[in-house]
C-alpha positions as CSV (number, residue, x, y, z in Angstrom):
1,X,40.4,10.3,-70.8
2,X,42.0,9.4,-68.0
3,X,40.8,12.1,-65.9
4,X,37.3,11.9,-67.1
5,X,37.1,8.4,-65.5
6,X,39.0,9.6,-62.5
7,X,36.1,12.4,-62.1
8,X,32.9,9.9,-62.5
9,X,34.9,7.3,-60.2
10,X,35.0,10.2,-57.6
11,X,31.4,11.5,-58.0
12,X,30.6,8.2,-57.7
13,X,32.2,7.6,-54.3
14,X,30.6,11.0,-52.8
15,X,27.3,9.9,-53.9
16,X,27.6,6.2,-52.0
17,X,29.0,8.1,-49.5
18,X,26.9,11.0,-48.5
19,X,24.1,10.2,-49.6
20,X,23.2,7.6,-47.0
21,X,23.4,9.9,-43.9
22,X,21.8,12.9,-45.5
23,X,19.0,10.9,-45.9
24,X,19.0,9.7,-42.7
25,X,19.0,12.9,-41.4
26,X,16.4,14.5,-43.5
27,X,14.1,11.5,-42.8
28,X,14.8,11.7,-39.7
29,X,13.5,15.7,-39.4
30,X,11.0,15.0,-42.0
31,X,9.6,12.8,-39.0
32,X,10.6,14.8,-36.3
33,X,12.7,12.1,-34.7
34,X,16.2,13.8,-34.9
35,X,18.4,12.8,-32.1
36,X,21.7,14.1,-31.1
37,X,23.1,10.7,-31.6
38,X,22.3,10.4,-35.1
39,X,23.5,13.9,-35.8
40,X,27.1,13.7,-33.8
41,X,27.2,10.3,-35.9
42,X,26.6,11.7,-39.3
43,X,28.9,14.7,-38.3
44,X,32.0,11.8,-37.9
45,X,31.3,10.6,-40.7
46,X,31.8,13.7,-42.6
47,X,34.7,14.6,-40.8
48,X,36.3,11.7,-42.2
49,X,35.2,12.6,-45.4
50,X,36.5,15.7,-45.5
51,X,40.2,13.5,-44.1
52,X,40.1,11.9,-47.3
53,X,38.9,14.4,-49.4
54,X,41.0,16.4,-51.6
55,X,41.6,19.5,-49.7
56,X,40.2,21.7,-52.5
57,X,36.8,19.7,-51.8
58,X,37.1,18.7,-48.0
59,X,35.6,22.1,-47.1
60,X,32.0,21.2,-47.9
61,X,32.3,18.3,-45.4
62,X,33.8,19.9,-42.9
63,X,31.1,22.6,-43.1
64,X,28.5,19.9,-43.2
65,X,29.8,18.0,-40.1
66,X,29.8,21.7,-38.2
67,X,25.9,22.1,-39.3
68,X,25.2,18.8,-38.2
69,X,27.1,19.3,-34.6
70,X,25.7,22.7,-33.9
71,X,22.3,21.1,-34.5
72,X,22.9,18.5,-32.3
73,X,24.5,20.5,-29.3
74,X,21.0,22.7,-29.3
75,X,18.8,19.8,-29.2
76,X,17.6,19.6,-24.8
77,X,18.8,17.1,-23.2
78,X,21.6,15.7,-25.8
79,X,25.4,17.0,-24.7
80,X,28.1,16.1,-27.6
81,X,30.7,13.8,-26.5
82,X,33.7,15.0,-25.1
83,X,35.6,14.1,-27.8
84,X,33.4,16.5,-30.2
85,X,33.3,19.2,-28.1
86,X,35.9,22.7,-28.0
């Protein structure tokens, strides 16, 4: 029982969590207003996701934060922050 709640209290938290900057970002490409700001900004944010994350899960947000910055390093004109960079 005890796990069961511990399982819909985690889903729970993902949702609230990612689900707010990936629609950002899909609205935002839907409209064809991406901007390397709001990509290297949702990329933190799953970065720190994946910190919290239990490591047998964190991959997926790591893997989303690396889409996200690759995106954002090709767009002209936009250069990730040195802190983001290799």
């Amino acid at each position: 029982m005890c796990h069961s709640l511990q399982a819909k209290k985690t889903d729970k938290l993902k949702e609230a969590t990612q689900k707010p900057k990936a629609d950002c970002i899909y609205a935002a490409r839907a409209q064809a207003k991406t901007t390397g700001e709001l990509l290297s900004t949702a990329a933190e944010a799953y970065m720190s996701l994946g910190n919290v994350a239990s490591p047998k899960g964190n991959g997926q947000y790591f893997r989303q934060a690396l889409e996200y910055l690759r995106s954002a390093s090709e767009l002209p004109g936009y250069a990730l922050p040195l802190h983001l960079q290799t």
